[in-house]
N, C-alpha and C positions, 0 to 999 in steps of 0.2 A: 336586412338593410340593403338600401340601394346599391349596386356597380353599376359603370359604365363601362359594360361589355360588347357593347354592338355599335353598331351607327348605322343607320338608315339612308343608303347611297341610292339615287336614282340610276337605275340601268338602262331601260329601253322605257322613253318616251310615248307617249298616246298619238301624237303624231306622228315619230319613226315609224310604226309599227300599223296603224291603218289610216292614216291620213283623215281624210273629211268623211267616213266608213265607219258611221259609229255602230251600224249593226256587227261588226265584227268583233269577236270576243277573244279572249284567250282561254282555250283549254287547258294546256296542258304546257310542261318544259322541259327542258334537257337542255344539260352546260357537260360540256365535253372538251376540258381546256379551255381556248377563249370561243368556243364554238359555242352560240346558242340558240337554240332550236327552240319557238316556239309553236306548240298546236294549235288551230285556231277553229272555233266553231262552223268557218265555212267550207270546211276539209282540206284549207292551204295550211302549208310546213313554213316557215320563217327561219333563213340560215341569216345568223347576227356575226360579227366579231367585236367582240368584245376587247375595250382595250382600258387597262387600267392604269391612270394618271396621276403621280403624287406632283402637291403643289407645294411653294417655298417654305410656305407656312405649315408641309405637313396634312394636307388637306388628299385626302383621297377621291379620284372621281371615276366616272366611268362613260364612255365615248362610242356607242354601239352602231355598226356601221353595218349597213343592209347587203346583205353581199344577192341573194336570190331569193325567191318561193316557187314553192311548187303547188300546185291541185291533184289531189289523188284520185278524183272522179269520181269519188262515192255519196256525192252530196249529205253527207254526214260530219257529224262533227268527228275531230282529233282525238280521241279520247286519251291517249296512252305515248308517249317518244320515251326509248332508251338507246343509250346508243352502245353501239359495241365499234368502239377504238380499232382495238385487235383484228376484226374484219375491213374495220372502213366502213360499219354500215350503219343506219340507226331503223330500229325497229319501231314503226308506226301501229297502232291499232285505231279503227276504225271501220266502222256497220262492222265489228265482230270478226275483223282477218288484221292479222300480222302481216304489213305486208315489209321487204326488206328493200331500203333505197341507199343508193349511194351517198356517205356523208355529207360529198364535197358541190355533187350536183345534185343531190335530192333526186336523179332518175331511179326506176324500180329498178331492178338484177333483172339482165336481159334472162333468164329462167325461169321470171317469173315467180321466184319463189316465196309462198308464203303460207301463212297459218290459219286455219277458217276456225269458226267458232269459237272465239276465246272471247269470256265476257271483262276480264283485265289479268293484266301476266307482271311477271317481276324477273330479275336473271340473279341467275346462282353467283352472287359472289366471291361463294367458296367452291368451286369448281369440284367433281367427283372425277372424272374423268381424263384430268391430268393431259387433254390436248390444246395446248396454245392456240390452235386455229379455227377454234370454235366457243360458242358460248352458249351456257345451260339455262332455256327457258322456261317456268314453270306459269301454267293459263288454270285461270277458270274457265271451265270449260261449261258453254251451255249446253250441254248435257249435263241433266239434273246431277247433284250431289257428285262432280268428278273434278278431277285435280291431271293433269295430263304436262307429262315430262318429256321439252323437245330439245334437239342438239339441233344448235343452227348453223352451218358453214359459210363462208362467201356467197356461196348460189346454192344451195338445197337446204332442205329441213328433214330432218329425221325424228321422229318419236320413240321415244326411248320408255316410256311408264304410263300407264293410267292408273290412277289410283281414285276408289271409292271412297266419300266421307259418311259421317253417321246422320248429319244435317249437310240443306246448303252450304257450303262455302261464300263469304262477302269478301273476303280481305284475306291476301298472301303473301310470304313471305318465307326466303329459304336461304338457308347454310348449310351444304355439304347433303346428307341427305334427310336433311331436317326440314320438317315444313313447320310454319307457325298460323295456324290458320283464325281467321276470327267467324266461327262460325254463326249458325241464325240466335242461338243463345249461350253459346259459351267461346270463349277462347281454348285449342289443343296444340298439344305436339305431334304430329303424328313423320317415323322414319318411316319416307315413302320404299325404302329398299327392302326391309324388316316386317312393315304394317303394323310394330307397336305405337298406339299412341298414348299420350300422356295429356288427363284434365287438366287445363291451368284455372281458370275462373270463371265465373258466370257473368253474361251481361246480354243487356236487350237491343238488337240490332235496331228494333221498330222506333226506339227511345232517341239511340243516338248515334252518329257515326261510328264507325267501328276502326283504328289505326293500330295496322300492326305494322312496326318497322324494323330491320335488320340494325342495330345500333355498334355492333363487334361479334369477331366468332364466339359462334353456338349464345349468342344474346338477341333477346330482343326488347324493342318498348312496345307495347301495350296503353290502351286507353281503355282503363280498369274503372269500377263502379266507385260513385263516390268524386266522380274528381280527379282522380290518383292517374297519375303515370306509372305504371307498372314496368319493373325487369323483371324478365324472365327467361334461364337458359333453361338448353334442350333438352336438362334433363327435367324439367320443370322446378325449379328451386328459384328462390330472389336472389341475389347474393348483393343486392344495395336497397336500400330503402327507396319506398316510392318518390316522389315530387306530386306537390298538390299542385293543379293548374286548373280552369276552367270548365265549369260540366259539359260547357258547348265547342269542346275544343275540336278547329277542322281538319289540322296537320300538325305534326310535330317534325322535325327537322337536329341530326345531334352535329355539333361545334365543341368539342373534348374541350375543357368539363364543363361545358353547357347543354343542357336541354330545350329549343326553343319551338317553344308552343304559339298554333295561331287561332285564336276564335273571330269571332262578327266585329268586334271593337281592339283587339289590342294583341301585340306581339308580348308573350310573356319568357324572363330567359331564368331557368330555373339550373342550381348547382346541382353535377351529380357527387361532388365531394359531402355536402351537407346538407343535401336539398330542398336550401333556402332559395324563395324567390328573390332573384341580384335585379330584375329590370324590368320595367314596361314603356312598350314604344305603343304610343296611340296608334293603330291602325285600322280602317274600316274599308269594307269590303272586299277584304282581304280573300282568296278562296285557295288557296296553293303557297305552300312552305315546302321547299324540299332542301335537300344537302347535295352538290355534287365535291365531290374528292376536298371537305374542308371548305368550299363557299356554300354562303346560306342563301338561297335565293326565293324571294318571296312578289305573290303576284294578284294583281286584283285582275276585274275580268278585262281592263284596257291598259295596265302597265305591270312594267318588272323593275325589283328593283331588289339593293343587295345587300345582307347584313353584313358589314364588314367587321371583324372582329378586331376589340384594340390588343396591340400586341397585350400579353400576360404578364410581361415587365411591366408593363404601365399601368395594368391595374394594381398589379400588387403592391408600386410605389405609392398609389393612389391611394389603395386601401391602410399603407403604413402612414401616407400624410392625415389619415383620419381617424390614425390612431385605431386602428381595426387588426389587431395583431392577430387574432385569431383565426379570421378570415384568412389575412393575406397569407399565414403559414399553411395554412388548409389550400387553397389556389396554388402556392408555390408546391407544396409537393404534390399535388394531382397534373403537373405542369411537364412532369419527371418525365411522362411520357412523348412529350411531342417536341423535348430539347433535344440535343446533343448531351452524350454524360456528361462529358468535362465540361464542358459550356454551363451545363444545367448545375453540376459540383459547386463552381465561381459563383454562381449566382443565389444560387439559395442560403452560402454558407455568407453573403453580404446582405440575405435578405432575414438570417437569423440575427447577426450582430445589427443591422437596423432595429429588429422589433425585441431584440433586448434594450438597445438604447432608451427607445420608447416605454418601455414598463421599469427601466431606470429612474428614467424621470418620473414617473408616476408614484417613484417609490415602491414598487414591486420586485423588490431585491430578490427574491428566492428566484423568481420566473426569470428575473434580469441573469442570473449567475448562471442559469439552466441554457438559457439562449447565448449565453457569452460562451460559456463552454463546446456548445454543438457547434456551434456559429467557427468554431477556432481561433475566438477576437485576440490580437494582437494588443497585449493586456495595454499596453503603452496609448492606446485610443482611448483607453479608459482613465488610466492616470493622466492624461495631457487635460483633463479637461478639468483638474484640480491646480491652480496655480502655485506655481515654484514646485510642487512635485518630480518633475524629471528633473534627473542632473543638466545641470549648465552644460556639461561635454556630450548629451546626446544628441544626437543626430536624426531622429526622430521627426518624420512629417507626416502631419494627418493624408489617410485618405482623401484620394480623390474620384469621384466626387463625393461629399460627407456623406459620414451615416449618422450623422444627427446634424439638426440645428441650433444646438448652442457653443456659443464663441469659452464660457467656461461655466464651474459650478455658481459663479454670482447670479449669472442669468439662469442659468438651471431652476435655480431654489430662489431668485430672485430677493434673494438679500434674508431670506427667514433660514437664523440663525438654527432653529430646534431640525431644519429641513437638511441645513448643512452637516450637521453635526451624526445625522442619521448617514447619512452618503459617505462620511468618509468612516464612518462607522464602519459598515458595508465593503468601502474600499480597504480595510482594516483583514478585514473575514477573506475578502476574493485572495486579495493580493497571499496574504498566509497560507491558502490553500493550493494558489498555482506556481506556489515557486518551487517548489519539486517536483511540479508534475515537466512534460517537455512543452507544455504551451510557453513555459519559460526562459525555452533555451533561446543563446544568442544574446538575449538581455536582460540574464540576471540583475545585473547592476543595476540598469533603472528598477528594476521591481523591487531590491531589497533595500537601494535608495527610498526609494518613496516610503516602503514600508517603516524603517526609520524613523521619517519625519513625521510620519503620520502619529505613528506611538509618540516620540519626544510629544509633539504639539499635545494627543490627549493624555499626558502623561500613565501612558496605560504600561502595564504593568511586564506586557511581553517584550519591552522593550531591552532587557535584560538579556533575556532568554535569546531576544536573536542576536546580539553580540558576543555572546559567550560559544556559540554555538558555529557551523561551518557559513557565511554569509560572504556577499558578494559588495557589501557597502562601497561609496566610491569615498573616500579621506577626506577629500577637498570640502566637495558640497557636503557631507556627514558632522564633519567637525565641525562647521560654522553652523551648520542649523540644531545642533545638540549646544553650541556654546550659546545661541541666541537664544535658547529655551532653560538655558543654566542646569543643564544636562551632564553636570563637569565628572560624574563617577561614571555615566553611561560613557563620556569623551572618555575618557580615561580604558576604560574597556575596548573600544575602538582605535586607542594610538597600539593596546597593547597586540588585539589582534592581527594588524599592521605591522607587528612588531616593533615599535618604538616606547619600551619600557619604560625608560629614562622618564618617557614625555608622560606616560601614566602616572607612575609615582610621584612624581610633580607636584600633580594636579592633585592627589588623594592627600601629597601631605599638607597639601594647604587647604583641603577640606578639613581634615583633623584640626590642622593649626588656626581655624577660624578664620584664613585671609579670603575664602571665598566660601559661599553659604552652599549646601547641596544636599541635603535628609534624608536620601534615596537610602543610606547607611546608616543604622545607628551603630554599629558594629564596624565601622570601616578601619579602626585601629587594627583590628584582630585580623581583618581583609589582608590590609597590608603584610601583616607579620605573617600570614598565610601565607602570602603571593611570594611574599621574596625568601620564605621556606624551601617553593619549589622554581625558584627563580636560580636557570643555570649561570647567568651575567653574575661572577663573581664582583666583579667591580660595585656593580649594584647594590650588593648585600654588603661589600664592606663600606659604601659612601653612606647608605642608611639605615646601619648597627647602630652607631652612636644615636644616631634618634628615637628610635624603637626601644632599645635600652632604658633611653632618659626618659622615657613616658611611662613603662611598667615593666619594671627588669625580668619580674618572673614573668610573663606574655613573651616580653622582649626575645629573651635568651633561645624559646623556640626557633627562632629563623636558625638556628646553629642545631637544635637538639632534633629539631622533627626531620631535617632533611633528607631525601633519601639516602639510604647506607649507604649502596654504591658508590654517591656524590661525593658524600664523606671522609669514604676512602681513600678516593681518588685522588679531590679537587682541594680540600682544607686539610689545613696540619693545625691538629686540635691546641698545641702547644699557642698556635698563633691565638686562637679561639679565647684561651685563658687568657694571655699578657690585653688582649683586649679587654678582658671582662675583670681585670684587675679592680678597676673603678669600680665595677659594681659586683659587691662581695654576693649577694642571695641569687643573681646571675651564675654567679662563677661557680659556689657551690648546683646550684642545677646542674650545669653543664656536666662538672666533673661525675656527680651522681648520672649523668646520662651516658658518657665512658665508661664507670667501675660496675653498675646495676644493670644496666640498659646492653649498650655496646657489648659490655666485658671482655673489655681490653687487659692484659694481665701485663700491665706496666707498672711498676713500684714507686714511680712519683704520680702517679693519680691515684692510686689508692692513698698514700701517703698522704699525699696533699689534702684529701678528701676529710679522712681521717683529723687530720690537724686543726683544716676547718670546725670539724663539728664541733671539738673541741673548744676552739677558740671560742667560738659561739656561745657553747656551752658555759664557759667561766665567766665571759662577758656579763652573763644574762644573770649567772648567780652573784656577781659582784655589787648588781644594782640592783637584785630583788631579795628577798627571802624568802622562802620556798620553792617551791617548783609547780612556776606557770606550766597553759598549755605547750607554750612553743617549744619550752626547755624540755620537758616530759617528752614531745616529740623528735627532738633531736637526740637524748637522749639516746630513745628507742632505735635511733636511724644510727649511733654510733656503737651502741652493744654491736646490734646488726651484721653492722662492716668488720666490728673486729671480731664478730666469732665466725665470721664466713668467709675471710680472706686470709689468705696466707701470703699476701704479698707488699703488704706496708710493714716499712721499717718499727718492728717492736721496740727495740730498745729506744730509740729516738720517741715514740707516743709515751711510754713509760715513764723517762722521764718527766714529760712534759703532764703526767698524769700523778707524781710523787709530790706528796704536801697537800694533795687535794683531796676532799672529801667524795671520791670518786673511786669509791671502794670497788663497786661490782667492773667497772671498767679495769681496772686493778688487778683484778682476780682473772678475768678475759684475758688479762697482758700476758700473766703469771700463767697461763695455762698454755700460753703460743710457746713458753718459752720454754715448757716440760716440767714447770716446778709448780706440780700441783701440789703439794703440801702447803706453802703462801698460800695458793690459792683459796686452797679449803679453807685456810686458817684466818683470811680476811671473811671468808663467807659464811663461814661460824660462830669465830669471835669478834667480829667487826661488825658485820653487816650483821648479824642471828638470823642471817634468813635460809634456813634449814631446806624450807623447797629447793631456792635457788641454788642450793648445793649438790641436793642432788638431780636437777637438771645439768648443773656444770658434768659430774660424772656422765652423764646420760649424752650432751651434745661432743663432750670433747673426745667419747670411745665411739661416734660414727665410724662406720667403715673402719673398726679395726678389730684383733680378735677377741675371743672370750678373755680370753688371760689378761686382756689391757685393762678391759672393764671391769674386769673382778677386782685387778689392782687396784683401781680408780674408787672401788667401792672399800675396799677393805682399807682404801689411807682413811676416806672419809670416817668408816665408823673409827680406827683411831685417834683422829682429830677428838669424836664424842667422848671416846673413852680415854681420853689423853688423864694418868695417873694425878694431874698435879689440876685437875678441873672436875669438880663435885658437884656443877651446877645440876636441879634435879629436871631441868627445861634439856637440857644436853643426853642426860639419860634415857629421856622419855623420845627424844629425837633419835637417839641411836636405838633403841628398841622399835620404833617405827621405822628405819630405814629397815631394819634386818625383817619385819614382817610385813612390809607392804613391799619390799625385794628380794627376797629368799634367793630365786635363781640367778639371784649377781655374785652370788658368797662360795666358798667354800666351807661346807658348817662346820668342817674340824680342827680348821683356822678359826673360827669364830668361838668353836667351845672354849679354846683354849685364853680367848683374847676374855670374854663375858667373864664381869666379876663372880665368885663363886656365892652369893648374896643374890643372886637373880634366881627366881622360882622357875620353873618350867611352865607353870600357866602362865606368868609372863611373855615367854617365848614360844607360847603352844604355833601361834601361827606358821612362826619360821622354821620349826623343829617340823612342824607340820608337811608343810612347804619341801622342807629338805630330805626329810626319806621320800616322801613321792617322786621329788625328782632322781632321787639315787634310785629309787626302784626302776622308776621311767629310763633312768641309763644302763640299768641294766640289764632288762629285758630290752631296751632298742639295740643293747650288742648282743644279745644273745639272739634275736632276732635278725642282724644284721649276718652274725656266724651260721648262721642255718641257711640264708640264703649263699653265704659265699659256699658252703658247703653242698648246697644243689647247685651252682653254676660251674664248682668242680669236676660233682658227677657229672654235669652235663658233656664238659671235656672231656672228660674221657673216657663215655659211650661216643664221643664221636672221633676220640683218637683212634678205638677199636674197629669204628667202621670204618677208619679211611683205609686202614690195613687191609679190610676185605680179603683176597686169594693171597696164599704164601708164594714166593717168588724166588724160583731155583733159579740159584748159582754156582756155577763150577767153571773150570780151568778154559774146559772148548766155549764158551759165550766170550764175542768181543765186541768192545765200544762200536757202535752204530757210526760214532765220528771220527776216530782214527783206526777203528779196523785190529786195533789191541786186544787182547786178552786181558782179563781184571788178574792182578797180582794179590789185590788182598778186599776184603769182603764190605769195602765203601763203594755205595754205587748211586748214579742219581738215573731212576726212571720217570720217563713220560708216559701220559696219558694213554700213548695209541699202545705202549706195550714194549718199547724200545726202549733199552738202556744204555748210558755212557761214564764216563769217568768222570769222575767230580772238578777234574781243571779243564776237561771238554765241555761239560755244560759251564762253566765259568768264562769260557773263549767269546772275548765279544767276535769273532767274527764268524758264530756260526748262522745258518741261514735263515732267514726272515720267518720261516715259513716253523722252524724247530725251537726258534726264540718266542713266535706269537706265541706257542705250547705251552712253551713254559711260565710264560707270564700267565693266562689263564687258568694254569693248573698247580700256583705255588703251593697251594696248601694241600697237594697230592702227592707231594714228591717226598 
């Protein structure tokens, strides 16, 4: 696709340059600064100045002003000018001699000096020689098949190399000591210092011009078979893809990152970023392209003229006004090299947020987020262009000058709804993604504003998620655009993050209460009673207890039972919690179950109280039904419970209130707290017959006490069975199954004696059974237990005998170590190392640290 890379400026005129002399031609050029030398067929030199002109409009021109010529006197034509700066000089070829003239007057070097035989030369632009005041020329040399290397100074020449090739040499060109030759059928490398050379390609000198050019160090271009523009470094490798240009091409000439090519008919200018052809300028009879220092200068055989290149800013705006992102990002980073960094930073990262805008609007979301990213777009250019998205309080002004042209999304998507809806879709995904990275920092707040609004409006789902969560929303604009969307649970979440509780709860209880419609909940009751669970604002919880309560007491009573402990501890006095929950009895009982199970607090008016409830309950339920529903069944079970696991509600006070009632096992419970298990039994046997529950009452009420309690426990109960003045044969058979499915609760010779003498033994084989095993079992577990205390005797004392070890004389001449006495009578305390003293000297606390460590180390030696 086309650019407008160049522009075709006229430089020297047909009349500047030979007046009414149409026989005179141009051979040859050289631009040296505004110096321009041209060669001319009739062997005069043409010194030009060049002068370059920008007009108001921007218009480039050029004004070339004759300053001299000279005649070299060799009635030949110019073939060849270079000039070398660094001396002041330019080197002329002509009939086959170099000869060296002064820039400024075109006279030869009074020395005369110059080069014979050269059939065309090039100079080393990569110098080997490292002298500033000379310049490296390399000739063909007519001498067959030779290459000849000269050092030129102000006034002398020196020859420095001759080097043989394998064919003619046509065409040369050198880097450091690299030559690139285009020989009679091939293109080589050959290091003229070394003599290796390197094949590059084959081609036919006879067919077509042959151009070899120096394009950067160790590269060069090539006019390759085919068409092709050929790279090729020294060491012969491509490291860019060719450019197709014209089979008949005359010159080629490089303008970073162009290539420009000349044939018979047309200037052609080829990329070498992606080596599409970007332009063709008509041109005929063109015979001369060449590059000096970044000007392209191009000649027919009676004028010059100059491609000026448009700055690279301009095309690549040019290339983004036409929608050409790919190019223009391609141009913009091959551009890297001929900016300034920082210069070049600014501009490419304004020339990626433009060609994201651009695949924006195309709807190219993924490439748009890619280019917004690299780009570092100022996320705020992007939400400005959705209306009412940024907060009223930002301060926010677009770029200048734009990086796009639309005023906002209407003209964007141009009123197509499915277009809009995709965009803020899009701006949905960005905005989510950059607000925790730092493209974000500084203005959270518009990003998590817009984001916000964007969810409220598509009622999307994350809109939750970022109010709940750590967010940067701004109040003002948040609340009106969440209330204008009837967003009152999201509002609500928003006053709370803000911290304005009061103003949440508000709004939820009038969701619940139906005075404003909002569905986001179906669960918002349970929300509430959650919220103000862990809601520290006591005032709170007790201005909207009563509410929560009057809607579902057991849900309700949570904000009081789930709160944290701590809180609880701390901040509520449960006492208050009750006289509250007075009104609501299946509250209150919760609560107090949340104290006496939960908590377990061992306070005797919440047990009490708890107790009393279940109670009450209880009779209530039997007064209006007959038998025993689920609820009663269950409370029941919730009052055995409490009174056989607490030991701290008032018993006599439950008792009475449990006397007259057919609440017999509660009864027997009572009777058991109070030590009079005889009642107990005797409601459980004769009352109730429920023989299990009897002896589970034995079994829970002898926890954690000793054998002797439980034995007791068991032998009132078989009592009670065998009570003299009760023949029931259900009683009998009950106390024959306590004593053989419990043998080891009994003592069996309390029991033989208690068993009427009418009991058979196979009756009682079980428990007889039972009971010598266990007597056997106790009395091998002591004779067993006697045999070990009687080896843990001997063990003492084989170790009493070793402590004794050596015997230890004593007589009148040994005195205490600590007062220096003689022993009066045969008590004596030694230590370890061998030293003895008197039994109230080692008891002296103040003898020395060092005799007291001894002895504590060695008590059981002494």
């Amino acid at each position: 696709m086309s650019v407008k890379a160049f522009k075709l400026v006229s430089a020297v005129e047909r009349e500047v340059l030979m007046g009414d002399k149409n026989h005179i031609n141009i051979e040859c050029i050289e631009c040296c600064g505004k110096n321009l030398y041209i060669g001319t067929n009739d062997c005069f030199i043409y010194h030009f100045l060049l002068d370059e002109k920008l007009s108001t409009a921007g218009k480039i021109t050029f004004a070339a002003t004759k300053q001299l010529h000279k005649y070299l006197g060799f009635k030949k034509p110019v073939n060849e000018l270079k000039a070398a700066s660094a001396l002041t000089r330019l080197l002329a070829l002509c009939d086959n001699t170099i000869t060296l003239v002064n820039m400024m007057n075109l006279e030869p070097v009074p020395t005369g000096a110059r080069i014979k035989g050269a059939v065309t030369f090039t100079l080393n632009e990569n110098p080997v020689s490292g002298d500033p005041f000379c310049v490296e020329v390399c000739i063909i040399s007519v001498k067959r098949r030779t290459i000849q290397m000269f050092m030129v100074f102000e006034d002398r020449v020196q020859i420095v190399k001759e080097v043989f090739t394998p064919e003619q040499p046509c065409a040369v060109a050198v880097d450091g000591y690299y030559l690139c030759l285009a020989l009679t059928t091939q293109y080589i490398i050959l290091n003229y210092n070394t003599g290796v050379s390197q094949d590059l390609f084959p081609y036919c000198s006879d067919e077509k011009r042959p151009i070899v050019k120096r394009i950067g160090r160790q590269e060069f271009l090539l006019a390759g078979p085919g068409g092709l523009g050929m790279f090729a470094t020294v060491d012969g490798i491509s490291q860019r893809a060719p450019v197709h240009w014209s089979e008949n091409v005359i010159g080629a000439a490089l303008c970073f990152p162009y290539v420009v090519a000349l044939d018979e008919e047309f200037i052609t200018v080829h990329s070498m970023l992606d080596q599409q052809q970007k332009q063709t300028l008509p041109f005929k009879e063109g015979h001369i392209l060449q590059d000096f220092e970044g000007k392209v200068i191009v000649a027919t055989s009676k004028c010059v003229y100059i491609l000026v290149p448009l700055p690279l800013e301009k095309q690549i705006q040019d290339l983004l006004a036409s929608h050409r992102v790919e190019e223009a990002l391609v141009l913009a980073k091959g551009a890297r090299r001929n900016i300034p960094k920082e210069k070049f930073q600014v501009m490419y990262k304004r020339i990626l947020q433009q060609a994201g805008f651009i695949q924006f609007a195309q709807l190219q979301f993924l490439e748009a987020k890619e280019l917004f990213r690299s780009g570092q777009l100022d996320v705020r250019e992007l939400i400005s262009l959705y209306p009412f998205l940024l907060p009223t309080s930002s301060s926010f002004i677009r770029s200048h000058p734009p990086l796009h042209e639309y005023a906002d999304l209407n003209q964007l998507t141009q009123g197509d709804q499915e277009k809009m809806t995709k965009c803020k879709r899009f701006l949905m995904s960005y905005l989510n993604e950059v607000r925790s990275t730092e493209v974000a920092n500084g203005y959270k707040e518009d990003i998590d504003t817009a984001l916000l609004k964007l969810y409220a409006e598509a009622n999307h789902e994350s809109l939750l998620d970022l109010l709940v969560s750590e967010n940067f929303c701004l109040l003002t604009d948040s609340a009106a655009w969440l209330e204008k969307h009837k967003k009152y649970f999201a509002l609500g979440l928003l006053y709370h993050y803000n911290g304005q509780d009061a103003a949440a709860l508000q709004l939820w209880v009038q969701i619940v209460d139906g005075d404003i419609e909002d569905s986001t909940r179906s669960d918002l009751y349970e929300y509430i009673v959650d919220f103000l669970t862990f809601c520290s604002d006591q005032d709170l919880v007790w201005k909207y207890s009563e509410w929560v309560l009057q809607k579902n007491e057991e849900v309700g009573v949570q904000i009081f039972t789930k709160r944290p402990v701590e809180e609880q501890e701390k901040n509520i006095n449960p006492d208050d919690i009750i006289s509250c929950l007075n009104k609501y009895p299946k509250a209150r009982v919760k609560y107090l179950e949340h104290l006496v199970l939960e908590r377990k607090i061992e306070k005797e008016k919440y047990h009490t109280h708890l107790a009393a409830l279940y109670l009450e309950a209880i009779l209530q339920r039997k007064s209006v039904t007959t038998g025993n529903c689920t609820e009663t069944t269950e409370l029941l079970s919730k009052l055995r419970s409490l009174l056989q696991k607490s030991d701290l509600y008032r018993v006599h006070f439950i008792l009475d209130k449990v006397r007259g009632t057919d609440l017999h096992m509660e009864s027997a419970i009572l009777y058991g707290k109070l030590e009079e298990h005889e009642k107990a039994l005797h409601i459980l046997v004769h009352e109730l017959k429920d023989f299990h529950a009897a002896e589970e009452y034995c079994i829970w009420n002898s926890e954690n006490r000793d054998l002797q309690y439980r034995r007791r426990l068991f032998h009132m109960l078989l009592s009670v069975y065998l009570n003299p003045g009760a023949s029931d044969y259900a009683l009998v058979m009950a106390a024959v199954d306590l004593l053989n499915n419990h043998a080891a609760e009994f003592d069996a010779a309390l029991v033989l004696q208690l068993v009427p003498d009418s009991w058979s033994v196979q009756l009682l084989s079980p428990f007889l059974a039972g009971a010598v095993r266990q007597s056997i079992h106790t009395k091998r577990m002591t004779q067993a237990a006697l045999g070990l205390a009687q080896a843990e005797n001997l063990i003492y004392k084989y170790e009493k005998v070793k402590q004794k070890g050596t015997p230890i004389l004593l007589s009148d001449k040994k005195v205490c170590q600590v007062c220096q006495n003689p022993f009066c009578e045969p008590v004596f305390v030694r230590y370890p190392n061998g030293g003895m003293v008197h039994t109230h000297c080692a008891a002296n606390r103040r003898l020395n640290s060092n005799m007291a460590h001894h002895s504590s180390t060695s008590s059981n030696q002494t």
